[in-house]
C-alpha positions as semicolon CSV with decimal commas, in nm:
position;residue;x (nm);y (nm);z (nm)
1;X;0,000;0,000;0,000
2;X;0,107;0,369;-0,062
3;X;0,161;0,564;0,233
4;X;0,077;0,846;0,016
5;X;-0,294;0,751;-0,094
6;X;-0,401;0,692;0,293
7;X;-0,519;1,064;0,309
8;X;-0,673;1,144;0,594
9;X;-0,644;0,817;0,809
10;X;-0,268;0,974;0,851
11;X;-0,414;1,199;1,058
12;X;-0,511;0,913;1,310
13;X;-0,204;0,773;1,487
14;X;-0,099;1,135;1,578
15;X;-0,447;1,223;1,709
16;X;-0,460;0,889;1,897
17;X;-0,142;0,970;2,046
18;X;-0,326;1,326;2,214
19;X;-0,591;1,120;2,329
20;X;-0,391;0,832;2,466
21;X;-0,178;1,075;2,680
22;X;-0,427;1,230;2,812
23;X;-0,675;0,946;2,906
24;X;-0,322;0,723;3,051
25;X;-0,101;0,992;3,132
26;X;0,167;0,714;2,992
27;X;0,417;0,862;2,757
28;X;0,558;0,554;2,635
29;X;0,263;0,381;2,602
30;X;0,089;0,605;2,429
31;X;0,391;0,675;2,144
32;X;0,405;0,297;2,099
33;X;0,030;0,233;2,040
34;X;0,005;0,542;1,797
35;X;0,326;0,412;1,613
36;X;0,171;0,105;1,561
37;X;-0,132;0,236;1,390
38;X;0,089;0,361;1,158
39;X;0,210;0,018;1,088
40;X;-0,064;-0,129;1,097
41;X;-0,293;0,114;0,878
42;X;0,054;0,066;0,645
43;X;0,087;-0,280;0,562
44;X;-0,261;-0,441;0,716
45;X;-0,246;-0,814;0,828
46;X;0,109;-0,840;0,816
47;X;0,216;-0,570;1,019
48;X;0,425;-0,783;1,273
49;X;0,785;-0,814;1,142
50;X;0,811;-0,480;0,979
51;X;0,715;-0,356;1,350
52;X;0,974;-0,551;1,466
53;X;1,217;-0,438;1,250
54;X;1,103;-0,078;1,281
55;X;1,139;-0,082;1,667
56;X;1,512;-0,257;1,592
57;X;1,591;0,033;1,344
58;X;1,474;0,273;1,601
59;X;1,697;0,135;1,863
60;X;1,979;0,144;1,662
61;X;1,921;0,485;1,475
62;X;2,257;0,672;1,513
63;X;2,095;1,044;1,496
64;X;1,877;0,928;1,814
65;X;2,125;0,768;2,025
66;X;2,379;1,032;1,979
67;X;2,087;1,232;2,191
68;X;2,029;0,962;2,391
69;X;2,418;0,911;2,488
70;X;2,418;1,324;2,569
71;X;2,104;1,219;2,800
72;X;2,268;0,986;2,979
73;X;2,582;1,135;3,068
74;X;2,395;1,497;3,119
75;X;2,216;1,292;3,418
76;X;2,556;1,144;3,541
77;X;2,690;1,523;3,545
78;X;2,368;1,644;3,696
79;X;2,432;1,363;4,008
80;X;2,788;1,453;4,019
81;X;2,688;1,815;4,082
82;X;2,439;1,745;4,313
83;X;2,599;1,466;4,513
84;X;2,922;1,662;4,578
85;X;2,710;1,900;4,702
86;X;2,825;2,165;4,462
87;X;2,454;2,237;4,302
88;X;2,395;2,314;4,649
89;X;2,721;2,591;4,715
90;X;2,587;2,749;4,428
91;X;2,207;2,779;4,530
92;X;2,366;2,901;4,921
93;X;2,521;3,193;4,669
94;X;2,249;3,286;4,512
95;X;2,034;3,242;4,823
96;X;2,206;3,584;4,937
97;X;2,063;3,748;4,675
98;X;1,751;3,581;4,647
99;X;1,419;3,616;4,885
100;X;1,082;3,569;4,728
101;X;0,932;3,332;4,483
102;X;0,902;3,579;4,234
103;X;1,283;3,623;4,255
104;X;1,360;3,251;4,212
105;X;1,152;3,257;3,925
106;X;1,342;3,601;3,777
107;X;1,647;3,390;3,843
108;X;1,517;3,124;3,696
109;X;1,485;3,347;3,379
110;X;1,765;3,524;3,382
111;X;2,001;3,220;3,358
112;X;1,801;3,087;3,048
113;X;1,933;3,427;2,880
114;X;2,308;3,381;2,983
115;X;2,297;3,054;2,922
116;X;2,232;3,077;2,554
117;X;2,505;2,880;2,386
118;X;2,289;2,544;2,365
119;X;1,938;2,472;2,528
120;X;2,125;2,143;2,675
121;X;2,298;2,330;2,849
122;X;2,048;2,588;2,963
123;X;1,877;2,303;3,113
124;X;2,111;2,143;3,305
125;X;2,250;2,438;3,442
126;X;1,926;2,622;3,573
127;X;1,801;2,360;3,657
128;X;2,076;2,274;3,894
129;X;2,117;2,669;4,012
130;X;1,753;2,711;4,082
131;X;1,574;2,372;4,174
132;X;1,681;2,376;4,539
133;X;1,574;2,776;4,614
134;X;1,252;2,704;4,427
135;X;1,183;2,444;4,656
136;X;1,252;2,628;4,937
137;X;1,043;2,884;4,802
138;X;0,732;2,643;4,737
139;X;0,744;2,684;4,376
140;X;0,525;2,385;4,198
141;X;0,756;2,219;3,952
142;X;0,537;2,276;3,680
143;X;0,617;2,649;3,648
144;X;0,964;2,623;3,713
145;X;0,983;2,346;3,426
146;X;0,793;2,615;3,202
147;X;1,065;2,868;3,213
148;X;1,348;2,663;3,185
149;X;1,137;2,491;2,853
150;X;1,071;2,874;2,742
151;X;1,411;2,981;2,766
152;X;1,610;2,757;2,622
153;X;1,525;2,644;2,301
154;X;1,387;3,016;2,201
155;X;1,691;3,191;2,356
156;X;1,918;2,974;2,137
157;X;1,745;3,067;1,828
158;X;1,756;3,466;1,936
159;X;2,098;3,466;2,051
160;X;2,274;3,348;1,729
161;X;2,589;3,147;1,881
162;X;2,439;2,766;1,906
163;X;2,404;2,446;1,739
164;X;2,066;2,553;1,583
165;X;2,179;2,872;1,461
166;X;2,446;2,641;1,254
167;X;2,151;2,408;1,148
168;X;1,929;2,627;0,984
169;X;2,164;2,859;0,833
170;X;2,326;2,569;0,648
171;X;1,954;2,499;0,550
172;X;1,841;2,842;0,419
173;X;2,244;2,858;0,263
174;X;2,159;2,569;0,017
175;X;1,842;2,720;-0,071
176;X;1,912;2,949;-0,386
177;X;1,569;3,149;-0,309
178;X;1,733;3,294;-0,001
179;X;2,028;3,478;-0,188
180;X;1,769;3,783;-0,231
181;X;1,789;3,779;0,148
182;X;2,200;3,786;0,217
183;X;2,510;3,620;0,063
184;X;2,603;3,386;0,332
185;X;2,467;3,144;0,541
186;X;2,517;3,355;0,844
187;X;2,399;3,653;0,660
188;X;2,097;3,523;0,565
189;X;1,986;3,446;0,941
190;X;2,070;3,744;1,086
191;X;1,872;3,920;0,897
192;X;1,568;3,728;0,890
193;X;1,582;3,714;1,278
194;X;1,325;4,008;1,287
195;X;1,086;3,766;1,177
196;X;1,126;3,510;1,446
197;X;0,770;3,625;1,611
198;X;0,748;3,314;1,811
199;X;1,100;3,261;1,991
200;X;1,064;3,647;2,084
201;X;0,683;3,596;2,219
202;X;0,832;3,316;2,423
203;X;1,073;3,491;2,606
204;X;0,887;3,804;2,707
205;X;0,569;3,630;2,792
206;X;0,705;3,421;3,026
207;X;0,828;3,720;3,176
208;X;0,512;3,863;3,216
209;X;0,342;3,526;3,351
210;X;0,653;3,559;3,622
211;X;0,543;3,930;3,670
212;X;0,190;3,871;3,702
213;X;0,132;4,075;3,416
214;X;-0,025;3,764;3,275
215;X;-0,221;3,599;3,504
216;X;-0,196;3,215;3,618
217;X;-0,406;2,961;3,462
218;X;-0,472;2,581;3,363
219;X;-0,228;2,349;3,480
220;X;0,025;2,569;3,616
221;X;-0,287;2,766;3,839
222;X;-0,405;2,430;3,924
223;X;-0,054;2,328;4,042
224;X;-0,035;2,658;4,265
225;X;-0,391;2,555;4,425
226;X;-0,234;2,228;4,539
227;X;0,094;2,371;4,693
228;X;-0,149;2,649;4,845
229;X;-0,352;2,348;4,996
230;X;-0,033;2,201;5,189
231;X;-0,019;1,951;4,844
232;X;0,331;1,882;4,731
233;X;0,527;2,026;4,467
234;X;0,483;1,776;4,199
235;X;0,169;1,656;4,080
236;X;0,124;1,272;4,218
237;X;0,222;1,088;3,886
238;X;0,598;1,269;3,956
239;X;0,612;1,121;4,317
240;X;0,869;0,842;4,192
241;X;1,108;1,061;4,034
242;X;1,160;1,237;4,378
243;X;1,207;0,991;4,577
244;X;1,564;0,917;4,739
245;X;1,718;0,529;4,758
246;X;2,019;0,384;4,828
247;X;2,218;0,413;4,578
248;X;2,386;0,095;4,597
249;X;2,034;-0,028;4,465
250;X;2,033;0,123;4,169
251;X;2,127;-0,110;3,832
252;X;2,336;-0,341;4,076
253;X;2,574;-0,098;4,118
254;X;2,882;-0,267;4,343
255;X;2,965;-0,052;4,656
256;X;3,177;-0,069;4,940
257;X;3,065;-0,027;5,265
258;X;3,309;0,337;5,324
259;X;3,082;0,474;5,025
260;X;2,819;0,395;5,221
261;X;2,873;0,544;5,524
262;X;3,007;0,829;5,368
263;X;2,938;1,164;5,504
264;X;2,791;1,460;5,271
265;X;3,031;1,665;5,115
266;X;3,097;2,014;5,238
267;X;2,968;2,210;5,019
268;X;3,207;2,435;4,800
269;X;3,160;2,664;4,496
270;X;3,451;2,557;4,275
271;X;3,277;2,205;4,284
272;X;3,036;2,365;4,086
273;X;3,200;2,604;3,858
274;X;3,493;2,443;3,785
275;X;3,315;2,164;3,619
276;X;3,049;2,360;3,428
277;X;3,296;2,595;3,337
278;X;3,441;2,284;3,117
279;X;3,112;2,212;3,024
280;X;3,047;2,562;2,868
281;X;3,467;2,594;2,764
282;X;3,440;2,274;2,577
283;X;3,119;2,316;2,419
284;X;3,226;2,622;2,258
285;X;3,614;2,510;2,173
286;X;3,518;2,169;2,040
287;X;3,151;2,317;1,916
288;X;2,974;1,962;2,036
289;X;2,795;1,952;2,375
290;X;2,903;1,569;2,374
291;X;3,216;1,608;2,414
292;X;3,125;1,881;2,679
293;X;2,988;1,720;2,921
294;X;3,211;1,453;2,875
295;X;3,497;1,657;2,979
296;X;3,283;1,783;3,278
297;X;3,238;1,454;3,418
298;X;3,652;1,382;3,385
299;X;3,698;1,701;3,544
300;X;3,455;1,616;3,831
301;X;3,663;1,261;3,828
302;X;3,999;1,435;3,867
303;X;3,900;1,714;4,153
304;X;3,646;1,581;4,330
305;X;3,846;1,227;4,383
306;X;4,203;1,396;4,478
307;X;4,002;1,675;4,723
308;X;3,824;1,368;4,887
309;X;3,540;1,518;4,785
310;X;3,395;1,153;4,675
311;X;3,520;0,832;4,697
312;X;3,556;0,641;4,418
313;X;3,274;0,441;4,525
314;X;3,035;0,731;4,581
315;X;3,189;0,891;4,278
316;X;3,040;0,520;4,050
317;X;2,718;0,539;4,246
318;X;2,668;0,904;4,128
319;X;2,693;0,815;3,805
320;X;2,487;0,512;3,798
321;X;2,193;0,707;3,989
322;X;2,206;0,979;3,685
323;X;2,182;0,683;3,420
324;X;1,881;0,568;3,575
325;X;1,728;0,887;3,601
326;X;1,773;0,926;3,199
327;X;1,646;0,600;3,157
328;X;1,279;0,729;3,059
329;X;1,443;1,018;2,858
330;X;1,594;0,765;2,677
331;X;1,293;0,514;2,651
332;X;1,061;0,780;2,544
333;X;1,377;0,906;2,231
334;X;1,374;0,552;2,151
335;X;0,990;0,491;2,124
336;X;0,952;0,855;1,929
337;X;1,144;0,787;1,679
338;X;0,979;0,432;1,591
339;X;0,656;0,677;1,590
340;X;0,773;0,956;1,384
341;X;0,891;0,703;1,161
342;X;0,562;0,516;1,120
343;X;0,385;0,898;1,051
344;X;0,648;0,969;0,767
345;X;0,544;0,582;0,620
346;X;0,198;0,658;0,605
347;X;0,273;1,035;0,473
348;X;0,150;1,258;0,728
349;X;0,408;1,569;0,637
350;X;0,316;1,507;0,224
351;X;-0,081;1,497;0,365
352;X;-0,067;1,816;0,507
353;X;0,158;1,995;0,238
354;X;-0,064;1,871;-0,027
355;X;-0,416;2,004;0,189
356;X;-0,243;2,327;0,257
357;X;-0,114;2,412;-0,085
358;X;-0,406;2,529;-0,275
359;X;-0,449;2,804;0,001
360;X;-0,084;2,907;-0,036
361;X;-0,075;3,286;-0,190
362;X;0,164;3,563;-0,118
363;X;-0,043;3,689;0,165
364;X;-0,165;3,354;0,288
365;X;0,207;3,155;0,297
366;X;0,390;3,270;0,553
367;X;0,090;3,199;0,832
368;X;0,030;2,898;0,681
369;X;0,402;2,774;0,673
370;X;0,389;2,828;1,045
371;X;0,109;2,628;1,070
372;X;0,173;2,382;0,886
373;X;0,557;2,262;0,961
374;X;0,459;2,387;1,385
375;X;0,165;2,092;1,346
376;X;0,445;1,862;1,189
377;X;0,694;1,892;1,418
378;X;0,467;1,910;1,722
379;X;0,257;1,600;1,594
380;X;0,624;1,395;1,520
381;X;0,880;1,580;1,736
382;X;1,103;1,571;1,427
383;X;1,224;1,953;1,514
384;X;1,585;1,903;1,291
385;X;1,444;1,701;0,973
386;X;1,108;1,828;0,922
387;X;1,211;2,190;0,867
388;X;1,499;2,087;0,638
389;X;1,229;1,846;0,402
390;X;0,966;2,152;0,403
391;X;1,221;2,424;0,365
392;X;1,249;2,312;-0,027
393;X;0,903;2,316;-0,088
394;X;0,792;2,618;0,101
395;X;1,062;2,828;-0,055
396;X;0,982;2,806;-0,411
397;X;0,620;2,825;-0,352
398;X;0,711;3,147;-0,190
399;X;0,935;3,248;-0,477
400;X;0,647;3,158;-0,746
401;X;0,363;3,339;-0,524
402;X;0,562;3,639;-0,450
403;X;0,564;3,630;-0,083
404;X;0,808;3,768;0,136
405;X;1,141;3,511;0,155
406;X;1,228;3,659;0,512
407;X;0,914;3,675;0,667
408;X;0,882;3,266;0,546
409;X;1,199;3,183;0,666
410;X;1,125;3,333;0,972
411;X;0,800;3,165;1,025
412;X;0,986;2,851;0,907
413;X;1,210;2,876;1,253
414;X;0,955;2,957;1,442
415;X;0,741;2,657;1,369
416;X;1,041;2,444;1,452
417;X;1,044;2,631;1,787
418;X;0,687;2,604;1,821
419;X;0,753;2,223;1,765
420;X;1,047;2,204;2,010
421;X;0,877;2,363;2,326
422;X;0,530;2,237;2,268
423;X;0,586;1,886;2,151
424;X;0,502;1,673;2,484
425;X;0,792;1,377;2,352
426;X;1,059;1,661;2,244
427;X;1,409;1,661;2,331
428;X;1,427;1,981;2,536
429;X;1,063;1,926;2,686
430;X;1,214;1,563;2,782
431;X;1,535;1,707;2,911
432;X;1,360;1,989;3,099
433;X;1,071;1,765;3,285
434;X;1,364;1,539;3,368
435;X;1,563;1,802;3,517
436;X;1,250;1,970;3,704
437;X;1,212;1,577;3,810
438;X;0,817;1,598;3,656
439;X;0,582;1,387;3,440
440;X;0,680;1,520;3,112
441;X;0,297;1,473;2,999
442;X;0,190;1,664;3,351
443;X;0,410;1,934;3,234
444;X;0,289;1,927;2,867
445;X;-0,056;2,001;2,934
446;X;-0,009;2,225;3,232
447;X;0,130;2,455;2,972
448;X;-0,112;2,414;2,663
449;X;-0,305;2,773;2,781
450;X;0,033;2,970;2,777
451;X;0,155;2,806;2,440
452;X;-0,213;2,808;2,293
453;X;-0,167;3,221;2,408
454;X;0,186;3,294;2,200
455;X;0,106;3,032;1,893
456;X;-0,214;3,262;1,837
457;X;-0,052;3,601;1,862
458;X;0,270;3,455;1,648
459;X;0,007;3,322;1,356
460;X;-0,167;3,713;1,388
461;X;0,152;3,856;1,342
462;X;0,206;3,613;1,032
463;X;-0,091;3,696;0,884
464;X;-0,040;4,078;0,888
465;X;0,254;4,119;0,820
466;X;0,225;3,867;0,531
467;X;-0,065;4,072;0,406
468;X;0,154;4,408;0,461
469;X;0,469;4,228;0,313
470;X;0,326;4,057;-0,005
C-alpha cells in the first residue's frame, strides 16, 4: 500500500497519540500504540515483522542515540553536581541574593538568557542553580519546568551562537531562493531574525506570567492551588522521580561499605564552577555539547576524587543514579522515533503539504508555513528534519507566489520552535521535565493555555505582516 494515498487516516495515529496521553497519562505507552497504527494502517495483516524491524531500526538509529548518549551522561553530570554538594554551594550563593518566589523565578529566567550557547545546556544548568531555592520557596515544579522549557530552546534561536543557529543557516544557505535575502549562510539568518515572532513571544511572555502581568491559569494555576492546599510540589504521577534510595540499589551498582557510610560533602563553589565551566569551555572550543559534558564529568573525576570530595565508590554510584534517572528520557527518544517514523510511512508531512497548498498565496504563505511545519513537528517531534524536508518546498512556492522570503523563513524557525517547546515527547521538553524531576505529559498540558496564548498572537503577526509584506 502507498503511504501516500491513505489521506486522511494519517491523521489518526498522531491524534490517537493526544488522546492516549491524556486518558493514561503514559508517555511511552501512548507513542508505541500510535506508532503502531501507523504500521498497521501501512501494511494491514502483516504488520508484525516490519514492526519488529522498525522498533530494531529505532533502537539502533545513530541520529537518536547520539541524543540519547548526551542524555545519559547529562544525568551522570547532573548527580555529580548534586551529590558533591556543589549544586547546592551554588544555590547558598544565590540564596544571598535571592528572597521571594518571584525572585527565584526572575532567576530562573535570567540564567536561560546567559545561558544561551545550547538549550542542553540551559537546562542542566538552571536547573541545577535554581531547583533547590525554588523548593525552598514552594514553587510547583510545573512552572519552574515552564521557564526553563521557554528559555532555552527560544533563547538559542535569538541569541545566534548555538548548534541551531548552525543548522538552519546551512539549510536556508543551500536554498538558492534565499540569496535575495544575504550572501552567506550567516547573513541570511541574521537578517531574517526580525521575523522570528514566536521565539521572541516566548521569552517576554514568560516574563510577564513571572510578573503577574499575565495571570496564572490551567495546569500551572491548578498546580499553585495544590501547593497552596499544603499539596506537594509535583503533581502525584511525579512522586517516583523524587524519591531518594540507596544508591547501591540502583542497576546493581557494586559498593563498598566506606561509600556507604560516607558523610555529605561540604559544600564548596569551585565544585560547581569548575566543572560547568568545562562544560560551557568545551562546548564552545570543540563546538559539540558531547564532548562537553564529557569533559565535565573527567573534570569532576579528577577534583572531586584527589580533594576527597567523593570516593571512588560514591563517585560510580553518582553516576549510575544519573543513568537511571535518563532511563525514561531515553525510553521515550527511543519509542519517538519508531513513531515519527511510522507517521512519515503513512505520509502525514506530504498529507498536510498537499491540503495546505491550494491556500498558499503571497499573503496567505507565511501563516500557513507556520502552521503547517509547527503541526508537523509538534505531531512527530522531528524539530531538525522536518524543517529541512519543508524548507524546499515552502521556498519556491514562496518564490512563485511572491511572498516575502524573510518573513517565510522566519515563520519557518519559528514553527520548529513552536515544535520544540510544545511537543510533549521533544528533546528539550524531555530534558527539561527530567531536570525539574516531573511527568513530562503533567508538564505538557499544564502549559497548553500559555503556548495556545503565544502560537495565536505569532500566527496574527504572520498573517499581517504577510498581508503588509506581499
Amino acid at each position: 500500500m502507498d503511504g501516500g494515498n491513505l489521506g486522511i487516516i494519517t491523521l489518526i495515529p498522531a491524534l490517537s497519540f493526544f488522546v492516549f496521553a491524556f486518558v493514561t497519562r503514559k508517555c511511552i505507552l501512548s507513542i508505541m500504540l500510535s506508532g503502531l497504527m501507523g504500521y498497521m494502517f501501512y501494511y494491514g495483516p502483516g504488520f508484525f515483522m516490519p514492526t519488529m524491524d522498525a522498533i530494531v531500526d529505532a533502537a539502533s538509529d545513530w541520529d537518536n542515540n547520539y541524543i540519547v548518549i548526551i542524555c545519559l551522561l547529562f544525568g551522570c553530570l547532573v548527580q555529580l553536581l548534586r551529590q558533591s554538594n556543589g549544586a547546592t554551594a551554588m544555590g547558598n550563593w544565590a540564596r544571598n541574593y535571592v528572597k521571594s518566589q518571584k525572585q527565584v523565578l526572575l532567576l530562573t529566567w535570567l540564567c536561560g538568557i546567559i545561558i544561551f550557547i545550547d538549550d542542553y545546556l540551559s537546562i542542566l544548568v538552571t536547573a541545577n542553580t535554581v531547583l533547590p531555592l525554588a523548593d525552598e520557596h514552594k514553587t510547583p515544579r510545573e512552572m519552574l519546568c515552564y521557564i526553563i522549557n521557554t528559555t532555552s530552546a527560544p533563547v538559542c534561536l535569538i541569541i545566534p551562537i548555538s548548534a541551531w543557529v548552525v543548522f538552519f543557516s546551512g539549510i536556508f544557505g543551500e536554498q538558492a531562493e534565499a540569496a535575495v535575502v544575504g550572501s552567506s549562510a550567516m547573513e541570511i539568518y541574521y537578517h531574517i531574525m526580525p521575523y522570528f515572532f514566536y521565539p521572541f513571544l516566548c521569552v517576554i511572555f514568560v516574563l510577564l506570567v513571572i510578573l503577574g502581568v499575565v495571570p496564572k491559569m490551567g495546569g500551572i494555576k491548578k498546580a499553585y492551588e495544590r501547593v497552596a492546599a499544603g499539596g506537594p510540589l509535583w503533581p502525584e504521577s511525579s512522586a517516583a522521580q523524587n524519591q531518594s534510595g540507596e544508591l547501591g540499589e540502583v542497576l546493581g551498582a557494586i559498593t563498598d561499605d566506606k561509600a556507604k557510610e560516607e558523610a555529605a560533602a561540604e559544600p564548596h563553589l569551585w565544585a560547581f564552577l569548575v566543572p560547568m565551566a568545562v562544560v560551557i569551555v568545551s562546548t564552545i572550543w570543540l563546538g559539540d555539547i558531547l564532548y562537553g559534558v564529557a569533559l565535565g564529568i573527567f573534570t569532576c573525576f579528577i577534583t572531586y576524587l584527589p580533594t576527597r570530595t567523593m570516593s571512588l565508590g560514591k563517585f560510580c554510584d553518582a553516576c549510575y543514579k544519573g543513568l537511571e534517572d535518563m532511563l525514561f528520557i531515553a525510553a521515550v527518544l527511543v519509542t519517538s522515533l519508531f513513531f515519527r517514523n511510522s507517521i512519515n510511512l503513512i505520509g502525514l508531512p506530504d498529507y498536510l503539504i498537499e491540503v495546505a497548498a491550494p491556500f498558499m498565496n503571497a499573503a496567505w504563505l507565511p501563516a500557513i508555513a507556520f502552521v503547517l511545519i509547527g503541526l508537523v513537528c509538534f505531531a512527530t517531534a522531528n524539530i531538525w528534519s522536518i524543517p529541512a524536508v519543508c524548507t524546499p518546498i515552502i521556498l519556491p512556492l514562496a518564490a512563485a507566489t511572491g511572498a516575502s522570503i524573510p518573513l517565510t523563513l522566519g515563520a519557518v524557525i519559528s514553527a520548529a520552535c513552536f515544535g520544540a517547546q510544545a511537543c510533549f515527547y521533544s528533546d528539550v521538553t524531555l530534558l527539561s521535565a527530567s531536570a525539574c524531576r516531573i511527568n513530562n505529559v503533567d508538564y505538557a498540558v499544564a502549559q497548553l493555555p500559555y503556548i495556545g496564548i503565544v502560537t495565536a498572537i505569532t500566527l496574527v503577526m504572520y498573517i499581517v505582516a504577510g498581508f503588509v509584506m506581499a
